[in-house]
LUMLUM-43020 format. One record per residue (C-alpha): chain; residue in one letter; y, x negated, z negated. Coordinates in pm, 1 decimal, decimal comma, m for minus. Layout:
<nodes>
node chaine = A; residu = A; py = Y; px = X; pz = Z
...
</nodes>
This chain:
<nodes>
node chaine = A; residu = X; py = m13081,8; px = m921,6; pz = m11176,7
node chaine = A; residu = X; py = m13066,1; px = m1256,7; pz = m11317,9
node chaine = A; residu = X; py = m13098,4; px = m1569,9; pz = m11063,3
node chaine = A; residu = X; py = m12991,3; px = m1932,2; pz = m11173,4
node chaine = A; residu = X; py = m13059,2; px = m1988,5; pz = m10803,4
node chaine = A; residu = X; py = m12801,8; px = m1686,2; pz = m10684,9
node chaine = A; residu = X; py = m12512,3; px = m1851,2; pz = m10905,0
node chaine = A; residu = X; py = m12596,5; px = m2165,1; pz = m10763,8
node chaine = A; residu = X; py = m12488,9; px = m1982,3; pz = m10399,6
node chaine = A; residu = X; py = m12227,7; px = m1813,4; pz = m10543,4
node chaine = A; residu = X; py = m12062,0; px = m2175,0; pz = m10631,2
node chaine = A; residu = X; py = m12114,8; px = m2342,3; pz = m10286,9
node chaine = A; residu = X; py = m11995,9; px = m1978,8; pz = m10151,9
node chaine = A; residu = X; py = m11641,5; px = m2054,1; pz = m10414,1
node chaine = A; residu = X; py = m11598,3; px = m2404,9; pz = m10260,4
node chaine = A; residu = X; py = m11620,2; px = m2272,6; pz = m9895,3
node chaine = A; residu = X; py = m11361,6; px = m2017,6; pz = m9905,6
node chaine = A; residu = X; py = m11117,3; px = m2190,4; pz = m10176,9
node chaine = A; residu = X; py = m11137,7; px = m2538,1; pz = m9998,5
node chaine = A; residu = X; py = m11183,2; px = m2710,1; pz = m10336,0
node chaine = A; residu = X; py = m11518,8; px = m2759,4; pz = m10584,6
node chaine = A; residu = X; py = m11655,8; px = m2471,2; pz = m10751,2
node chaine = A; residu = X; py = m11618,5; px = m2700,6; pz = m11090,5
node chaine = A; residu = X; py = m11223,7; px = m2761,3; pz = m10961,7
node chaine = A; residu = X; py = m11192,4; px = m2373,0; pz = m10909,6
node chaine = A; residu = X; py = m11302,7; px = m2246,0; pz = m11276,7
node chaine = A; residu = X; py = m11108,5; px = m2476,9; pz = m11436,1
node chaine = A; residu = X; py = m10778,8; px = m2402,0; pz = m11258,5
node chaine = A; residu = X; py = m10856,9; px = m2002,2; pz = m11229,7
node chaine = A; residu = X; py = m11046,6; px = m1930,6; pz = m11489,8
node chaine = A; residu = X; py = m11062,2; px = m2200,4; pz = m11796,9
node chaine = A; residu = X; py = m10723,9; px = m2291,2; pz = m11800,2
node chaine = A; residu = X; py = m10534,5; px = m1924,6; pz = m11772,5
node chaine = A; residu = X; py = m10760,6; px = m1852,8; pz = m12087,6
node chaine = A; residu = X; py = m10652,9; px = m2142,1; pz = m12272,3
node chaine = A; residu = X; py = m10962,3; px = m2279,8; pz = m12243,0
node chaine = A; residu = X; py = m10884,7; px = m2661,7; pz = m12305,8
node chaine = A; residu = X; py = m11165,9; px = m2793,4; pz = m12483,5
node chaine = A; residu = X; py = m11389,0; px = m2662,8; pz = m12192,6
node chaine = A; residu = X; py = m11525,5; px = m2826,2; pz = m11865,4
node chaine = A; residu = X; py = m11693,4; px = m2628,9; pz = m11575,6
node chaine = A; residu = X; py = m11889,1; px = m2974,9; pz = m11496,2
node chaine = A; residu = X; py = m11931,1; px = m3253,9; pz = m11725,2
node chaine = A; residu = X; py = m11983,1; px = m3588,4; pz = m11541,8
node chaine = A; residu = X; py = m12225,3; px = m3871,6; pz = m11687,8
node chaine = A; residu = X; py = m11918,1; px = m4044,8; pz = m11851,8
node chaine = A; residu = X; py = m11858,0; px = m3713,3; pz = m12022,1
node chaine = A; residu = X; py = m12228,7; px = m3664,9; pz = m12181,9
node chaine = A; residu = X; py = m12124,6; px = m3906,8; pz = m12514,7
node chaine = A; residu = X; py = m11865,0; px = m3607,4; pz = m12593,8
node chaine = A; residu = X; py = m12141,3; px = m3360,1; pz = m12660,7
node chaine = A; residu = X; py = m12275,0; px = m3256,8; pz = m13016,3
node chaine = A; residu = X; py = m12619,3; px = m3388,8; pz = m13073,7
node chaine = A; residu = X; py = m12910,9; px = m3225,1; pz = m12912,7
node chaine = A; residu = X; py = m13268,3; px = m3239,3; pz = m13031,0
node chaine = A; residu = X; py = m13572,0; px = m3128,9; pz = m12906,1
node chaine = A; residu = X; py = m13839,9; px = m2952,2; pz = m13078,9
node chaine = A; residu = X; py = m13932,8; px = m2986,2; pz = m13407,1
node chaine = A; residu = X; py = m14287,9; px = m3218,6; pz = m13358,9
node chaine = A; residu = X; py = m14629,4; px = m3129,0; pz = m13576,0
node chaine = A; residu = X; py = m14461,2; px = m3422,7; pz = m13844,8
node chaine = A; residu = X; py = m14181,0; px = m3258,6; pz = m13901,8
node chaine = A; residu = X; py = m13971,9; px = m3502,4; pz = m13671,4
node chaine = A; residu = X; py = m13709,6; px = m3409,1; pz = m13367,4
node chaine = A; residu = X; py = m13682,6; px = m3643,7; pz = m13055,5
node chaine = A; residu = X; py = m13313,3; px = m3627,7; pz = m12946,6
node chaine = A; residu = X; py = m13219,1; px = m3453,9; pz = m12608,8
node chaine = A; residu = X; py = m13113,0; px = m3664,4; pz = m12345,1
node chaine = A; residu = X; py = m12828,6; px = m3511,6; pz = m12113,8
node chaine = A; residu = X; py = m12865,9; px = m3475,4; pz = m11766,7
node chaine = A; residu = X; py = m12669,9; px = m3343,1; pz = m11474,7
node chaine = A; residu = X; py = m12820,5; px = m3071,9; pz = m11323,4
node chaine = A; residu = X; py = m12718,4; px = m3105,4; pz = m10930,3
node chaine = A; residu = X; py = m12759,8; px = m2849,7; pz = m10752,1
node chaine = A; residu = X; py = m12778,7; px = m2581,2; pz = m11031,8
node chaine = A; residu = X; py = m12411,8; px = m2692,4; pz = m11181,3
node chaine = A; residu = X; py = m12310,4; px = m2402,6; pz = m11089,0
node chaine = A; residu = X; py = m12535,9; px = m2205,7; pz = m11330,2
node chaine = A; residu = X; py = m12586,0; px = m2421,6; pz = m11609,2
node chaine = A; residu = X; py = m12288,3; px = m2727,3; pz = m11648,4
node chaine = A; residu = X; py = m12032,7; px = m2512,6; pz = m11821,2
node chaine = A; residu = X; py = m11934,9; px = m2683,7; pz = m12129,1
node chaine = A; residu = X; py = m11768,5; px = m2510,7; pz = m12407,9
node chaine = A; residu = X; py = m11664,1; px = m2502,0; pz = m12765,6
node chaine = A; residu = X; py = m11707,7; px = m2191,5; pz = m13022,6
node chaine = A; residu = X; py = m11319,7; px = m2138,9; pz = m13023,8
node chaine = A; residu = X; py = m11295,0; px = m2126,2; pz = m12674,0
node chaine = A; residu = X; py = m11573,8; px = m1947,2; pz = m12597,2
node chaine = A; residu = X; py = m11412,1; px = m1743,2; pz = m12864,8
node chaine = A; residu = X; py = m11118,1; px = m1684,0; pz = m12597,0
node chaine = A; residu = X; py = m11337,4; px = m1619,0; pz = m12365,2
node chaine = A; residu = X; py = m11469,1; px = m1326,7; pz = m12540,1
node chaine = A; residu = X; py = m11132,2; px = m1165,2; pz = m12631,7
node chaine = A; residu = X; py = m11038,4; px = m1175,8; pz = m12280,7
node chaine = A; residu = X; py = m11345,5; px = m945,9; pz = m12266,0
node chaine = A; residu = X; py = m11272,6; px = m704,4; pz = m12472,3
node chaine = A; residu = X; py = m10893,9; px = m691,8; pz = m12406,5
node chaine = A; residu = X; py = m10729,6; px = m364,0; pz = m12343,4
node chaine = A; residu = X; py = m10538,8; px = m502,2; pz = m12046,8
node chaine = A; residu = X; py = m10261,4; px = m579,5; pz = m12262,7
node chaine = A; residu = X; py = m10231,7; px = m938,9; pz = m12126,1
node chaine = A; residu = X; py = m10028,3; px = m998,7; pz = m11843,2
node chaine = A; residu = X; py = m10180,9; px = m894,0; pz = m11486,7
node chaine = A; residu = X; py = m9999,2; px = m1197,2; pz = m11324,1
node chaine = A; residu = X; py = m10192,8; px = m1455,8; pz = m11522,5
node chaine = A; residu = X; py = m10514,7; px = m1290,0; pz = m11650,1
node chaine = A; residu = X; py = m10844,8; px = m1436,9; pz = m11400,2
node chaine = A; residu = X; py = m10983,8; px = m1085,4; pz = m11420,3
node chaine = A; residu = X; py = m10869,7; px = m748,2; pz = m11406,9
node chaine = A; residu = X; py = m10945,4; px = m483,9; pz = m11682,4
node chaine = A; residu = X; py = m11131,1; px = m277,8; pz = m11428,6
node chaine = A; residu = X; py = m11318,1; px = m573,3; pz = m11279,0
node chaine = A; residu = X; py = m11419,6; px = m679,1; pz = m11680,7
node chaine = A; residu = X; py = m11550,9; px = m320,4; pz = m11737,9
node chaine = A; residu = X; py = m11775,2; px = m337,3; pz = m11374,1
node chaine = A; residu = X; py = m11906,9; px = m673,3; pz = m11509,3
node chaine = A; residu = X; py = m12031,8; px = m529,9; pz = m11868,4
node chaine = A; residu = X; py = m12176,1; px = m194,1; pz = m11687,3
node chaine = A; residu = X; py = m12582,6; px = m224,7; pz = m11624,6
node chaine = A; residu = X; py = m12633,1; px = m202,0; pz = m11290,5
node chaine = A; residu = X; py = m13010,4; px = m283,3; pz = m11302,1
node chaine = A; residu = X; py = m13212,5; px = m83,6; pz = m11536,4
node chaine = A; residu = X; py = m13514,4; px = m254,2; pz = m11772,8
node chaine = A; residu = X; py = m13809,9; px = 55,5; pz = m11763,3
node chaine = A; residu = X; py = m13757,0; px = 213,4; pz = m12069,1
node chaine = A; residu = X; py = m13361,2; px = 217,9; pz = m12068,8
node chaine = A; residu = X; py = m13321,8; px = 11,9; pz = m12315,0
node chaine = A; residu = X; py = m13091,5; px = m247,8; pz = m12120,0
node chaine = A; residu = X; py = m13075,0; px = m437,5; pz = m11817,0
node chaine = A; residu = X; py = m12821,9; px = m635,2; pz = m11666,9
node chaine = A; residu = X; py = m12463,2; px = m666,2; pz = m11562,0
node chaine = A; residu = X; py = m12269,7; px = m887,1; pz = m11362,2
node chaine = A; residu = X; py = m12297,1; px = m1226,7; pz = m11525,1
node chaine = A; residu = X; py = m12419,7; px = m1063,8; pz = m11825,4
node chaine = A; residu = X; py = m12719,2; px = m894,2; pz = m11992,1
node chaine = A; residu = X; py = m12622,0; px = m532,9; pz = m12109,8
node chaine = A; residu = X; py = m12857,0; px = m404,6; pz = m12401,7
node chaine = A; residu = X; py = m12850,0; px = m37,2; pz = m12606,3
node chaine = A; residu = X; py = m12934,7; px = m35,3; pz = m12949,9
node chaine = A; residu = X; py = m12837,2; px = 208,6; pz = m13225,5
node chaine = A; residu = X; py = m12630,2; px = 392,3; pz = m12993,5
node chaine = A; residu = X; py = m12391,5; px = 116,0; pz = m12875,2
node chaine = A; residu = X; py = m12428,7; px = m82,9; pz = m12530,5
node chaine = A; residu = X; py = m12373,5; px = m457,6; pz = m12624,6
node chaine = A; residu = X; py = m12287,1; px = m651,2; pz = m12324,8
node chaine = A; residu = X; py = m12419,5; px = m1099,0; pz = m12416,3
node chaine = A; residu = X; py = m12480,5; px = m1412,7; pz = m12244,1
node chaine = A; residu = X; py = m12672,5; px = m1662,4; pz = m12372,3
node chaine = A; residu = X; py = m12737,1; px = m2039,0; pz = m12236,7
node chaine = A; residu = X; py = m13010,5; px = m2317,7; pz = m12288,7
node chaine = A; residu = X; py = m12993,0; px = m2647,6; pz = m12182,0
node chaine = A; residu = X; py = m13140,8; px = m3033,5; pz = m12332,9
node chaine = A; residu = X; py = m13130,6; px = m2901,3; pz = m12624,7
node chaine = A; residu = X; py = m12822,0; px = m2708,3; pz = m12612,4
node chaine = A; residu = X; py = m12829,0; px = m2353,4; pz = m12679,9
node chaine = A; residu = X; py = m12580,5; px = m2054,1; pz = m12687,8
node chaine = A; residu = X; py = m12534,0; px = m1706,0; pz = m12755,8
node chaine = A; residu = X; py = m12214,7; px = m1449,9; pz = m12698,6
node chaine = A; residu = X; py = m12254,5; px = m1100,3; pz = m12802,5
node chaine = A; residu = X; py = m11989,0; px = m806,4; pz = m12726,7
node chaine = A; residu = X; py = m11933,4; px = m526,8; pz = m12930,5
node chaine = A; residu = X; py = m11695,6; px = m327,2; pz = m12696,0
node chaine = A; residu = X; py = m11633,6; px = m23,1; pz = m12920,8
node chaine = A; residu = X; py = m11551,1; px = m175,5; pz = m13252,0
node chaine = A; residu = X; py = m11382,8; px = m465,1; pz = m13023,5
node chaine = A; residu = X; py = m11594,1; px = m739,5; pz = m13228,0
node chaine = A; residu = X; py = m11712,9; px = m1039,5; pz = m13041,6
node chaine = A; residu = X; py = m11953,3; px = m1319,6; pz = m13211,2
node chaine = A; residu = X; py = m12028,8; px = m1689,0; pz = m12984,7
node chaine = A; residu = X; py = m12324,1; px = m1917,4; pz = m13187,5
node chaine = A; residu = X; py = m12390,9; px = m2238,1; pz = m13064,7
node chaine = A; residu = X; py = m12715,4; px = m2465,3; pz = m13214,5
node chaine = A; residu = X; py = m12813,8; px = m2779,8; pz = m13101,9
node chaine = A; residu = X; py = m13199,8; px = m2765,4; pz = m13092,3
node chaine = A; residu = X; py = m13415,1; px = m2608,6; pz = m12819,3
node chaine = A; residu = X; py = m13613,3; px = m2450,2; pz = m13045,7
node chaine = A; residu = X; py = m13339,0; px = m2318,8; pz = m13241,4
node chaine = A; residu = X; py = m13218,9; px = m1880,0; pz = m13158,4
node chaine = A; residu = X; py = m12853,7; px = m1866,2; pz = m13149,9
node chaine = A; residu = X; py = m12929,0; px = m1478,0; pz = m13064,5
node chaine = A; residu = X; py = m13075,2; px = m1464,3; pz = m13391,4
node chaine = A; residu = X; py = m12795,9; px = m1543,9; pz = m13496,6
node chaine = A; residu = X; py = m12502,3; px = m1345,7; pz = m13352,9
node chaine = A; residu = X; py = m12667,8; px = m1014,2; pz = m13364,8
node chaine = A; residu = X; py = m12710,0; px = m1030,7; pz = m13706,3
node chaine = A; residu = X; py = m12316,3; px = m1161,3; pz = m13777,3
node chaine = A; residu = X; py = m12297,9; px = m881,5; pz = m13538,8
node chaine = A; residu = X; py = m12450,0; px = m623,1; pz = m13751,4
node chaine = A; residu = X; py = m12278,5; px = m748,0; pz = m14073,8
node chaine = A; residu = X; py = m11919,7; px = m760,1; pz = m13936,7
node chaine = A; residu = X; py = m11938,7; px = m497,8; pz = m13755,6
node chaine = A; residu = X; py = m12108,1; px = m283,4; pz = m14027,0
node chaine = A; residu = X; py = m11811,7; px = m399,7; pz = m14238,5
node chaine = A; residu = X; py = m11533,7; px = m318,6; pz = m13977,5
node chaine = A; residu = X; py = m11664,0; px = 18,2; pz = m13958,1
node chaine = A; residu = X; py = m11718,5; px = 101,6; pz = m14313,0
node chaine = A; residu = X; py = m11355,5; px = m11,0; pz = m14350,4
node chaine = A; residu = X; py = m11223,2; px = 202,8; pz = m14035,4
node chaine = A; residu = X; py = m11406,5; px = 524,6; pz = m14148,7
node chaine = A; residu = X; py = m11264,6; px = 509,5; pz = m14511,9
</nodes>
């Protein structure tokens, strides 16, 4: 299931058995083999005037108070990953990569990427659940592995569409903004359009 708390553990578990931080350890096995450069698996305070924007919710006048950034301790682990569209972009290719890429240097391996996108706990009803690090839904006959992220006022949304091999990553900057909204229906669209194409 899903626990901000559990990938909290699973960071302090990283830095005990690779003798570095967990923050040190993404970046060097995970961010940077994917090309990742514009990302950061912890941003400290001098890092917070980098980031877009954020606002909060929209008020009964029509006006947004901005959102202030904040380091978030104990939870880095599970909520400090910073990230642009084009690398998140990466990110999601390396998900839906064939295993063309070469085994030396890839973080992950084809099999292990599959295990992650599998639902391993069931909702009732079947309609989704969750995989490992990511939420695994079924609609219209396709399972769409997606992870989404919220934080001061930052909010995030990457969608997987393993069997047309179409990813899309939306980012907003308001918390009451739906990046989800978003992505699914790019999702639709593109992928609608990919497979109209395919079938002709």
């Amino acid at each position: 299931r899903y626990s901000n708390l559990g990938a909290a553990l699973l960071g302090e578990i990283v830095a005990a058995v690779s003798g570095e931080s967990w923050s040190a350890f993404v970046e060097r096995r995970i961010l940077s083999p994917l090309g990742m450069s514009a990302s950061l698996a912890e941003l400290a305070p001098g890092d917070f005037p980098t980031l877009a924007g954020a606002y909060l919710r929209k008020r009964p006048d029509g006006s947004r108070g901005a959102a202030i950034p904040y380091a978030t301790r104990a939870l880095a682990p599970a909520s400090s990953v910073v990230s642009t569209a084009a690398d998140l972009a990466r990110f999601a290719a390396f998900h839906l990569d064939t295993g063309a890429e070469a085994a030396a240097t890839a973080p992950l391996s084809t099999a292990t990427r599959r295990e992650m996108q599998r639902a391993r706990f069931v909702y009732p009803g079947w309609a989704g659940g969750r995989g490992l690090g990511f939420a695994v839904a079924r609609r219209d006959g396709r399972t769409y592995p997606s992870h989404g992220g919220w934080i001061g006022g930052h909010r995030c949304d990457l969608i997987l569409d393993p069997e047309r091999n179409v990813a899309v990553v939306a980012l907003t900057n308001a918390d009451d903004a739906s990046p989800a909204l978003y992505s699914r229906k790019v999702l639709d669209l593109v992928g609608g359009a990919i497979e109209r194409a395919t079938t002709k």
